[in-house]
TORPAVO-23293 format. One record per residue: x, y negated, z of N, C-alpha, C in turn. Coordinates in nm, 4 decimals. Layout:
// residues N
<<X; Y; Z>; <X; Y; Z>; <X; Y; Z>>,
...
END
This chain:
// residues 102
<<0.0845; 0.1168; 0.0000>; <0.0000; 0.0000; 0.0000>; <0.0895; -0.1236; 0.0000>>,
<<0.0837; -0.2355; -0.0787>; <0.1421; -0.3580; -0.1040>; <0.0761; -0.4463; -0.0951>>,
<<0.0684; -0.5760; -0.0054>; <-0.0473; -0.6719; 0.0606>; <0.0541; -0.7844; -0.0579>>,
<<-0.0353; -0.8560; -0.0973>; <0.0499; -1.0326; -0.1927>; <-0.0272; -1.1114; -0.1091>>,
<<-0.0037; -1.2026; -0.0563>; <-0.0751; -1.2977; -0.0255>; <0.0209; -1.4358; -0.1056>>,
<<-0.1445; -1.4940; -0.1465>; <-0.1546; -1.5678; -0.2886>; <-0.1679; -1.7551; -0.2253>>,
<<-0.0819; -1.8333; -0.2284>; <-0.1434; -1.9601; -0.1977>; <-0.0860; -2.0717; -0.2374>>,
<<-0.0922; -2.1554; -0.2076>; <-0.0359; -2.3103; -0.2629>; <0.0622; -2.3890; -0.1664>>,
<<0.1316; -2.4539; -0.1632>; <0.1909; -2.5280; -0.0778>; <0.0786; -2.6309; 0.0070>>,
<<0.0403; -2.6579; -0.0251>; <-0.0634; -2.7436; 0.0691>; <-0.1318; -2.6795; 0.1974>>,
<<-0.1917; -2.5450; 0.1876>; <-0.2544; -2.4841; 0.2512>; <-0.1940; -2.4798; 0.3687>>,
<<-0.2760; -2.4949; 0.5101>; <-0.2362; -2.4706; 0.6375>; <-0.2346; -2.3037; 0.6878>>,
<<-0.2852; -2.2341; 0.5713>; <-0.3199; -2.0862; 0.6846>; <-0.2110; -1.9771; 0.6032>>,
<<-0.1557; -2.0212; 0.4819>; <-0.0808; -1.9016; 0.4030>; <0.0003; -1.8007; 0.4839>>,
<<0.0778; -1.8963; 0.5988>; <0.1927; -1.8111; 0.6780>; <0.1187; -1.7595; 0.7844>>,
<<-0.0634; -1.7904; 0.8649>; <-0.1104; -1.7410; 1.0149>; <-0.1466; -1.6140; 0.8951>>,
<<-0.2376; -1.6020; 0.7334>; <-0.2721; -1.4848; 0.7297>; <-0.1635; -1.4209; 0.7121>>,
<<0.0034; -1.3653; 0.6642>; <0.0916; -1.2955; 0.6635>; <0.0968; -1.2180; 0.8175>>,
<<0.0843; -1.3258; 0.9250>; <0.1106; -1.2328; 1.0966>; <-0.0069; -1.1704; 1.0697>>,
<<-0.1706; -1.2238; 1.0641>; <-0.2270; -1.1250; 1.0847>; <-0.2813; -1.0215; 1.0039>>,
<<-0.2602; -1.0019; 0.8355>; <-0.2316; -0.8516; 0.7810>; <-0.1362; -0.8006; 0.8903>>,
<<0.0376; -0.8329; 0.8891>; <0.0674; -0.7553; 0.9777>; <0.0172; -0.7075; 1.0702>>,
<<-0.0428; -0.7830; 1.1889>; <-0.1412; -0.7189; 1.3209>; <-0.2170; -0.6429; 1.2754>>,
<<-0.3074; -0.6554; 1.1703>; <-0.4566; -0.5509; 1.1128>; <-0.3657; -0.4373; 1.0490>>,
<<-0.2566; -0.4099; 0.9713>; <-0.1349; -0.3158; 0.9554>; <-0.1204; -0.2321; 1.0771>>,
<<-0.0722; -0.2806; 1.1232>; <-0.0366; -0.2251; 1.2816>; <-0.1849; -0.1052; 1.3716>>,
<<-0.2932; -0.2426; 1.3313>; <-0.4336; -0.2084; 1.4205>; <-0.4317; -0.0674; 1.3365>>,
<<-0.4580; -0.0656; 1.2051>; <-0.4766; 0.0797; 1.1297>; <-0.3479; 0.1927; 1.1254>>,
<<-0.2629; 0.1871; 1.2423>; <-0.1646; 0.2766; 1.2366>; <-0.0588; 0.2818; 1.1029>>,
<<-0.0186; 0.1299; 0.9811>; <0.0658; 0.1398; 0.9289>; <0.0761; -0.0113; 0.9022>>,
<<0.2496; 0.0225; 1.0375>; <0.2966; -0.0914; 1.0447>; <0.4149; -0.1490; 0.9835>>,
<<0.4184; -0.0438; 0.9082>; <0.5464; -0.0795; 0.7630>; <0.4902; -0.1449; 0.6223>>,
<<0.3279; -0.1712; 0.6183>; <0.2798; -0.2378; 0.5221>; <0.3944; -0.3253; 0.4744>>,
<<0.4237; -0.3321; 0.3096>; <0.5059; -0.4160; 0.2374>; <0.4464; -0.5431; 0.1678>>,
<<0.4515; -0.6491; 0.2773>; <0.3679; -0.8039; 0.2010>; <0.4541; -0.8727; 0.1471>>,
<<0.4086; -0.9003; 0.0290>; <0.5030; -1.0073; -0.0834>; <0.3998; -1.1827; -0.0755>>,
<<0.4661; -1.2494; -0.0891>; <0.4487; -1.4097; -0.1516>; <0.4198; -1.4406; -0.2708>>,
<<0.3068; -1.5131; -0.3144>; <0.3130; -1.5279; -0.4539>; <0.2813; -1.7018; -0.4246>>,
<<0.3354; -1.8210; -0.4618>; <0.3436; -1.9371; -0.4630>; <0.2549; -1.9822; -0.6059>>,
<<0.1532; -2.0055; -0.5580>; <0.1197; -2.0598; -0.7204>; <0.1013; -2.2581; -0.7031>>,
<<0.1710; -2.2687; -0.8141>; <0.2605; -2.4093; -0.8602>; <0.1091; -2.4918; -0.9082>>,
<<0.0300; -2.4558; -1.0153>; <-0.0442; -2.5740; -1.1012>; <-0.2230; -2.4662; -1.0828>>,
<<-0.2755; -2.5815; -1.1086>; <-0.3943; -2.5411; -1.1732>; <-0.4151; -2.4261; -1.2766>>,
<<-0.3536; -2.4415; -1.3733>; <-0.2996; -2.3604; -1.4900>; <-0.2870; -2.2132; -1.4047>>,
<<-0.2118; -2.2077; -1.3228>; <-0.1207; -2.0583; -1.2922>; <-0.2557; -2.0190; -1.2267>>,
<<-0.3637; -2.1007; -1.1276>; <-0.4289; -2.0586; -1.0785>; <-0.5451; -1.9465; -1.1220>>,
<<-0.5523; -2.0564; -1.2781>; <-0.6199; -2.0241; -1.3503>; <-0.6347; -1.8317; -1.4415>>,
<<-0.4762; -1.8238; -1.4221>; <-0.4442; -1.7451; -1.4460>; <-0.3974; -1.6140; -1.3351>>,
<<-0.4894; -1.6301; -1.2554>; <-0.4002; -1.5339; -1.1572>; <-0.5147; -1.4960; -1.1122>>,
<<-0.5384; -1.4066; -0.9972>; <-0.6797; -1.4091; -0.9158>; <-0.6808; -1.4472; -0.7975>>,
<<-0.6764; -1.5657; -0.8167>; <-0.6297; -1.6503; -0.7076>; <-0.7909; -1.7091; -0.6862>>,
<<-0.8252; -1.6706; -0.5653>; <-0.9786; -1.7137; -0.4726>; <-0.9729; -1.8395; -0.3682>>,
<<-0.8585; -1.8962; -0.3756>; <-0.8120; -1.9994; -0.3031>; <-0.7417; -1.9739; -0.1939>>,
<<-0.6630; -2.0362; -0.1644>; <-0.5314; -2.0210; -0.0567>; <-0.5896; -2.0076; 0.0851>>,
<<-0.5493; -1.9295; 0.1333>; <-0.4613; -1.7647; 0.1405>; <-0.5561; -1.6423; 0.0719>>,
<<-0.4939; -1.6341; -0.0442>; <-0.6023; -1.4884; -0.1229>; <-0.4908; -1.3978; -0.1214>>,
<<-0.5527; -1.2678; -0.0252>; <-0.5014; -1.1762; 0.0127>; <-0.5317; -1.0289; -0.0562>>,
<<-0.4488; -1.0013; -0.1374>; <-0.4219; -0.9054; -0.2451>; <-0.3879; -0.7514; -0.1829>>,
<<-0.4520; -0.6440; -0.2083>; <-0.4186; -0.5263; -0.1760>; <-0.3899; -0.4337; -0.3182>>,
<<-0.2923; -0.3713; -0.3603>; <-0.2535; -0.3446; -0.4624>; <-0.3294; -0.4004; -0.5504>>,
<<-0.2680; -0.5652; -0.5526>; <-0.3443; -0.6036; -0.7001>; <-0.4969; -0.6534; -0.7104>>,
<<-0.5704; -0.6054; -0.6231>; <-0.7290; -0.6285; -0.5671>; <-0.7300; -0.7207; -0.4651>>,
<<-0.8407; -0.8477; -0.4951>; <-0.9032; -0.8674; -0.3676>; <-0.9110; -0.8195; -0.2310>>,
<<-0.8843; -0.8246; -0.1443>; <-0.9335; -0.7289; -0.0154>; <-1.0557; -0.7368; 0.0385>>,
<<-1.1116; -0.8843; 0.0097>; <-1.2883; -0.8754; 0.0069>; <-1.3368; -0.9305; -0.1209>>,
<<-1.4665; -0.8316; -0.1110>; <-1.5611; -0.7968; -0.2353>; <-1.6175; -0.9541; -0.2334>>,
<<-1.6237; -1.0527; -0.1300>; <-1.7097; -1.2035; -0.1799>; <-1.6017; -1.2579; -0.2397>>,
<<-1.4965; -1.2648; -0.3395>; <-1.3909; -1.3479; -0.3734>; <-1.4223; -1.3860; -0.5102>>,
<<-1.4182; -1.5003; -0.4972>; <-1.4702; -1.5679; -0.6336>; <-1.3109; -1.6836; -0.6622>>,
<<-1.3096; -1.6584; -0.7888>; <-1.1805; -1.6923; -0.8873>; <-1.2296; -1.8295; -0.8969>>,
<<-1.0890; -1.9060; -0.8787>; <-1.1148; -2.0626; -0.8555>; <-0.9603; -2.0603; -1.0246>>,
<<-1.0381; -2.2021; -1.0508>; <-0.9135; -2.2609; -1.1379>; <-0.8536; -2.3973; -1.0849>>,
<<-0.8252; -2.3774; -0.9961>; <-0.7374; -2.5356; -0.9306>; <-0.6886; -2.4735; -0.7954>>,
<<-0.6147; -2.5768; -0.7395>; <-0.5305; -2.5787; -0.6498>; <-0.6489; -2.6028; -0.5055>>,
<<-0.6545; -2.4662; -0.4591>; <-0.7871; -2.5126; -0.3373>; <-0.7710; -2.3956; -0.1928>>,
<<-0.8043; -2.4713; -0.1143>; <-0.7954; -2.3637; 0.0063>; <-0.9304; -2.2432; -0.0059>>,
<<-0.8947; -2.1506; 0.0549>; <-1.0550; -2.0793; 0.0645>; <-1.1116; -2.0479; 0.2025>>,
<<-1.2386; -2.0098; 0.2052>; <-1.2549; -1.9719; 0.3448>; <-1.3909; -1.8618; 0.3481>>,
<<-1.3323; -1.8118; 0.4868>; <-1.3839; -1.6956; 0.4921>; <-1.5285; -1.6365; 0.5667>>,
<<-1.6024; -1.5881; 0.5445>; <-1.6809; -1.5922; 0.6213>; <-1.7168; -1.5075; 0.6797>>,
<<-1.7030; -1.5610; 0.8652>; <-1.6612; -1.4205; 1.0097>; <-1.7758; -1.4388; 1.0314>>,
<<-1.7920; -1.4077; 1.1493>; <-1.9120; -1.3763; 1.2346>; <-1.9392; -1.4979; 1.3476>>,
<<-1.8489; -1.6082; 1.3367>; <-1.8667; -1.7260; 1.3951>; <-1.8458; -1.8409; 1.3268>>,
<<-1.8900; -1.8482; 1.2017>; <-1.8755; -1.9408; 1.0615>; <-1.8077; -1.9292; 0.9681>>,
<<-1.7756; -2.0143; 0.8853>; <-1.6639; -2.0016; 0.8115>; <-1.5034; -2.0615; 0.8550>>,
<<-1.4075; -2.0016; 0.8235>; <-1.2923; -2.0182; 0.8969>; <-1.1918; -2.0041; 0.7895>>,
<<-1.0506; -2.0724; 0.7935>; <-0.9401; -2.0374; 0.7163>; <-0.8805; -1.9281; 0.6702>>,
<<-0.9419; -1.8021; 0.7158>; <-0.8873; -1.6776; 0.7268>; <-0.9362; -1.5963; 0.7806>>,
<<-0.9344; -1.4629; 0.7049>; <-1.0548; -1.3573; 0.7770>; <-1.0101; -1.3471; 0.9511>>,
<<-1.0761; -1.2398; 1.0370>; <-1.0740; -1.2142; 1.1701>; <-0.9639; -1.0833; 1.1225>>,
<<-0.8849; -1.0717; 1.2296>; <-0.8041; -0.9278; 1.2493>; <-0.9328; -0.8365; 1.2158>>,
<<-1.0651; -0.8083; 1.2719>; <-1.1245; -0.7085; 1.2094>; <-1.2003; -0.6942; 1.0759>>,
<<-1.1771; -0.8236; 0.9885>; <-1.2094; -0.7859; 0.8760>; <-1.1089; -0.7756; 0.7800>>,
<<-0.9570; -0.8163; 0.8278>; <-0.8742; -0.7338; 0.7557>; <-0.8408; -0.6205; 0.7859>>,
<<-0.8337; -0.5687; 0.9177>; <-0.8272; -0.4261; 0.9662>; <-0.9248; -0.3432; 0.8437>>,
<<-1.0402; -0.3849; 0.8615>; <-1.1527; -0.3098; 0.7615>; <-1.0815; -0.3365; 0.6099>>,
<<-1.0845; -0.4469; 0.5758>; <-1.0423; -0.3975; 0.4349>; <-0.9000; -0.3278; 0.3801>>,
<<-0.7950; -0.3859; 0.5058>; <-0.6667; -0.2447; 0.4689>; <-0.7225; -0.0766; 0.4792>>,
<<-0.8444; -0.0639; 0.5503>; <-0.8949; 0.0836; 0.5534>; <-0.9088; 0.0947; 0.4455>>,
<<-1.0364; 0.0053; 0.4004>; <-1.1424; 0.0576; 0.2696>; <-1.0464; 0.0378; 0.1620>>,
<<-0.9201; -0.0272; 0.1519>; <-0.8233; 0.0091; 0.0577>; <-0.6941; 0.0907; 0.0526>>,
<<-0.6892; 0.1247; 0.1035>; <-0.5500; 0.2347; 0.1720>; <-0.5707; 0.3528; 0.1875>>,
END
């Protein structure tokens, strides 16, 4: 399993979601998960990538959640927990989607 997490320089949450895949890694008993960086530069690249807005968190290549909708510009995204919407999923909804993909 290979986690990308996808974002822009602007974004405040790119580096909190990297700790917590790791933690939700860990929570599902594999804590050697291999996460890569992908920096996307312009609108253009966005356009071209599947990039759902910064921090879009990639599991071989896939979305890790099924609500991710493809943006063409430079934009944060957010997620939606069980206490609003927030910068970044909860440890248990990435825990759940490293399952349902791994």
């Amino acid at each position: 399993m290979k986690v990308e997490i996808l974002y822009f320089d602007g974004c405040p949450n790119w580096r909190e979601a990297a700790d917590r895949v790791r933690e939700a890694a860990t929570v599902i008993g594999r804590p050697g998960i291999e996460i890569g960086y992908r920096r996307i530069a312009s609108d253009a690249e966005a356009a071209r990538s599947p990039f759902s807005g910064s921090p879009t968190i990639l599991v071989d290549g896939v979305d890790a959640f099924d609500d991710a909708v493809p943006v063409t510009e430079l934009a944060c995204r957010v997620y939606a927990t069980e206490t609003g919407l927030a910068g970044l999923p909860t440890l248990e909804q990435l825990a759940s989607a490293l399952r349902a993909r791994g």
